[in-house]
Every structure is written in C-alpha cells, then in structure tokens.
KENU-162363 format. One line per 10 residues: number of its first residue (from 1); their letters; for each residue x, y, z of C-alpha. Coordinates in steps of 0.001 Angstrom, whole numbers. Layout:
<rodos>
NUM) a) X:Y:Z | ...;
</rodos>
This chain:
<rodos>
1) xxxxxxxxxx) 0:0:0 | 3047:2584:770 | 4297:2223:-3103 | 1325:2349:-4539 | 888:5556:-2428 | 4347:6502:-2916 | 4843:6419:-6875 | 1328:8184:-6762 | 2695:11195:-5142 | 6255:10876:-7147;
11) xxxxxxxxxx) 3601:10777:-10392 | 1698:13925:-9371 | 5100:16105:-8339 | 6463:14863:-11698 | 3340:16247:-13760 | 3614:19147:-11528 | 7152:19959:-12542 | 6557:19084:-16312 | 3788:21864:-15782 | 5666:24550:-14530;
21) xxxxxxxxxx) 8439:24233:-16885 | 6584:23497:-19908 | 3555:25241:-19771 | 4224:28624:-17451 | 6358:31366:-19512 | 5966:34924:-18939 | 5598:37380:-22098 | 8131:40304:-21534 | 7437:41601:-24962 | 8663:40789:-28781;
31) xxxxxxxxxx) 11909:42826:-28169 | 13485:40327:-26009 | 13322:42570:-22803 | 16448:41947:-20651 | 16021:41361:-17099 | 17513:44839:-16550 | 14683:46548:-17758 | 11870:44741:-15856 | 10657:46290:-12918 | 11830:45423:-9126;
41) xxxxxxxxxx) 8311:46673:-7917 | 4764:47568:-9554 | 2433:49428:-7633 | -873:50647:-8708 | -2767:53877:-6800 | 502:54936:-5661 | 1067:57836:-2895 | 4565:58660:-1828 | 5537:61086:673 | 8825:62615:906;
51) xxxxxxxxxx) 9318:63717:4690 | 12462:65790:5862 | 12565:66427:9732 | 8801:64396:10077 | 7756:67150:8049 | 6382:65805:4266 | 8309:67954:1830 | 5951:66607:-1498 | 4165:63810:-2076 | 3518:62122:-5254;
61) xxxxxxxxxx) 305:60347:-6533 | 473:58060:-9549 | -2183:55746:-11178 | 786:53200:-11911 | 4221:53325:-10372 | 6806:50797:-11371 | 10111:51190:-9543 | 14145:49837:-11155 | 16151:49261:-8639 | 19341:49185:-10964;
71) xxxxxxxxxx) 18294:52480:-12855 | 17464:54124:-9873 | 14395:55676:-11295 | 10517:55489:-10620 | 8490:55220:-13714 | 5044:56666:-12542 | 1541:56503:-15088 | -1199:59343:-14486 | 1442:61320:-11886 | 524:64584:-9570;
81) xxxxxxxxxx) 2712:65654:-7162 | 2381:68698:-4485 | 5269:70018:-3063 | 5014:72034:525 | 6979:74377:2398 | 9411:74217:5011 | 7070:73871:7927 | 5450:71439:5483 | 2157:73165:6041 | 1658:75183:2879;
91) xxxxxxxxxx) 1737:74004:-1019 | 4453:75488:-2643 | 4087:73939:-5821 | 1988:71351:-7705 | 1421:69799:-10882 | 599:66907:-13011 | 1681:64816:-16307 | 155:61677:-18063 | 3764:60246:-17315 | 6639:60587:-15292;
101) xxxxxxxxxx) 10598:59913:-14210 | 11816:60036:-10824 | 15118:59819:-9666 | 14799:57706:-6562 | 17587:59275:-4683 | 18223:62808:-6389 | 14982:63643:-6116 | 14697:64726:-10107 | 11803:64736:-11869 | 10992:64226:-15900;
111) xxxxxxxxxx) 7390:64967:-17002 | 5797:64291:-20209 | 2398:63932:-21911 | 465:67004:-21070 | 2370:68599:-18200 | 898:71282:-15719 | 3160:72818:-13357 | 1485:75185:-10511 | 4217:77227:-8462 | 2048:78937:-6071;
121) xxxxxxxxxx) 4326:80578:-4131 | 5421:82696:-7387 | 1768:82847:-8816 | 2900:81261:-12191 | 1565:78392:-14107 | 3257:76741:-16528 | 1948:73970:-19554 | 3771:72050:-22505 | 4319:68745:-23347 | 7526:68281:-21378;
131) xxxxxxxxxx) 9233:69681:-18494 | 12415:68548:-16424 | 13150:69460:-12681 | 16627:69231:-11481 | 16186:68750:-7483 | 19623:69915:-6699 | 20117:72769:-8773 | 16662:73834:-8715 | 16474:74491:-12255 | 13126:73665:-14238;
141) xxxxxxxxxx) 13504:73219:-18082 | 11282:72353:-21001 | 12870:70425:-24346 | 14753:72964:-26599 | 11977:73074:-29000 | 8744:72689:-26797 | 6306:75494:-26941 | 5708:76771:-23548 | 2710:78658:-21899 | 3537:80451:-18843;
151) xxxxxxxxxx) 312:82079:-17308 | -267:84539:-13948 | -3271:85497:-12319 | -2536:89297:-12997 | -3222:89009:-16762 | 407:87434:-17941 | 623:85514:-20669 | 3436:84039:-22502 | 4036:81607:-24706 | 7567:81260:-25807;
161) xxxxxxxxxx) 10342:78194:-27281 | 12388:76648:-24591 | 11754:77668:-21558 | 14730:77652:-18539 | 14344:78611:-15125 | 16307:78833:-12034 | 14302:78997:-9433 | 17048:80170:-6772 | 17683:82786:-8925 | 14121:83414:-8992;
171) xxxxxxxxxx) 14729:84180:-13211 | 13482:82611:-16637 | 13650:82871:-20302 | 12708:81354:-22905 | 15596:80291:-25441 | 13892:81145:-28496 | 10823:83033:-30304 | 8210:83937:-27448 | 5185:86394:-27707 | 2052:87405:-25725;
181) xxxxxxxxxx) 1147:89921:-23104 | 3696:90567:-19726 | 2247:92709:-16991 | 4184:94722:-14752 | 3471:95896:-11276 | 3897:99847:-12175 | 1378:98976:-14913 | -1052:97730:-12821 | -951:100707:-10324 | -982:102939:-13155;
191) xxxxx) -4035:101882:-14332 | -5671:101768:-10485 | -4782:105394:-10276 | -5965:106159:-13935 | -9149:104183:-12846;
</rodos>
C-alpha cells in the first residue's frame, strides 16, 4: 500500500514539474526585454511622501508606479505631485503629467504627456508637453523646442520656445521666439490710479 501511495505522489510532483516548466512562460514583450529593464516593484494607486525632519516635503500620486532598482528611477503613469513648504504646512508647488521619471535618490523629476506645473508661491503656471526638474540645482527646463505657456493670475501671458528657469535665482527665459502679453506691477498701479 506505501508504493502504490508513494509512486502516486512521485507521479503527481512529476506532472507538476513538467507543468511549470513546460507550460508557465511569462511574455516580456517581442523585443526580447532583458532582465535589466523589468521592474523590481509595480504598484498601482501609488502615494509617496517625501518627509524631511517628520515634516512631508511633497508627495507624489500616480495611477501606476513601477520602480528599477538598478536604474534608480521610478516610472510613474497618471502622476501629480504637491510640493510644501518648510514647515510642510503650505503648497508650494503642484502639478501633473500623463507620465513621469523620478530619480529615486536625487529627487529629479521628468514629465511628459500634457504637463501642468502650478508654483504657487510665485503665482505662475506653466503647460507644454515636457518639463524637467533638477532637485539639486533647482532648475526647471522644457525640451529645446517645446512650446511653452507660462500664465499669472494678474493678466500674464506668454508663450515662448524653450523655456529655462532657475528657481534660486528666482529668473526665466525662454531660449527662443516667445510672444504674448507681460504685466508689470507699475502697470497695474498705473491703471488703479488712472481708474
């Protein structure tokens, strides 16, 4: 009665085997993928908080978030992100894009597909197709030859080629043709006092 049981069980692991290295293979795509550029993680309704001195410094939201370990990147799907001020209290700035690049540790950001970028604290909003942030130089870029819209609340609007900006300096151009209609503050009191 034990062989009978035994090659039974010996029978059924055998089939078992056949099954999972016959039948089970995983489709990584007609390209011939390398394991390199598989993901580590994927997560789906994704919210991650930066914190800095148990204070949150941004937080990022993404429909699909798949995370390389090797690259050192996030690759996030759907992506808005908020970031606060030092207190962590107040939104500084916000945005979204239909896609995204994160650099896991630098903190760098590349945004694509329909990108909306609020700075609040400046009262400017900015929209094109692509925009980079560089964390530690705090310089925010569009591609050389992206048309850029750069809007304020006080009437400004610009739309310009190639737009640069360091935000330390607290300065931005546009590095080529631009047009549209730039407000300044003496303006504005000119025309309360005219009105």
């Amino acid at each position: 009665m034990r062989k009978k049981q035994y090659r039974i069980t010996i029978t059924f692991f055998s089939i078992l085997f056949s099954f999972f290295f016959c039948y089970c293979s995983f489709d990584y795509g007609k390209n011939g993928s390398s394991e390199r550029e598989l993901p580590d993680l994927v997560m789906h309704n994704v919210e991650y908080v930066r914190v800095r001195s148990a204070d949150p410094i941004a937080k990022f939201y993404a429909e699909v978030a798949e995370r390389y370990e090797q690259q050192g990147v996030m690759k996030l799907q759907n992506f808005s992100f908020e970031q606060y001020s030092e207190n962590g209290e107040e939104i500084n700035s916000s945005g979204n894009a239909g896609f995204a690049i994160v650099g896991i540790s630098s903190g760098d950001i590349s945004m694509s597909d329909g990108v909306r970028f609020d700075i609040e604290s400046e009262d400017i909003v900015i929209e094109t197709v692509h925009l980079e942030w560089k964390d530690d130089q705090r310089f925010l870029s569009s591609g050389e030859h992206d048309e850029v819209d750069v809007s304020q609340s006080d009437g400004t609007n610009m739309r310009g080629i190639g737009l640069r900006a360091d935000v330390r300096r607290r300065t931005w151009e546009f590095t080529g043709s631009v047009s549209g209609v730039f407000v300044h503050e003496d303006d504005e009191e000119d025309e309360e006092e005219d009105g």
